[in-house]
Steps between C-alpha positions, in 0.01 A plus 500: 500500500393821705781767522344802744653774651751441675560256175545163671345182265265300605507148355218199489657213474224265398550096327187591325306714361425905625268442790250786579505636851221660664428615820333200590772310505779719553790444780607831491356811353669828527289792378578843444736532785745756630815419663794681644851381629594750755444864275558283177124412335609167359117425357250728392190323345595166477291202437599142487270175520653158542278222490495159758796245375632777244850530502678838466897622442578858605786618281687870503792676562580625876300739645204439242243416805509095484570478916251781501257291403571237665495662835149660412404101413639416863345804640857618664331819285205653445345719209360838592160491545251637210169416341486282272827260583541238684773185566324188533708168600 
């Protein structure tokens, strides 16, 4: 489990074993990014990699950033732009 600011959980749900995830074969990969809801910054740094066939659960209380992520995964939202971040889908 990941818990990051704004403290939502990440959670793997795998049958087997912990499989490693690199950037090879990664379906998504969120790096360092920066993300604002109107004047709110709802991420700040954040980094996520989900593999191909992975399966993920986003857990939290309201307003913890779970649709935030999901719009920046749908691209209804976009980071702010800075070196050394990038969304890749």
């Amino acid at each position: 489990m990941l818990l990051s600011p704004p403290y939502f959980a990440l959670h793997r749900l795998t049958s087997n074993n912990v499989k490693l995830i690199t950037l090879e074969n990664a379906m998504i990969d969120i790096h360092n990014i920066t993300a604002y809801q109107q004047q709110t910054r709802v991420f700040d740094g954040f980094s996520l990699h989900i593999g191909a066939h992975e399966r993920m659960a986003i857990l939290g209380p309201n307003g913890a950033g779970k649709s935030t992520l999901l719009k920046l995964i749908d691209r209804e939202l976009y980071p702010v732009q800075q070196d050394d971040s990038w969304l890749k889908l």
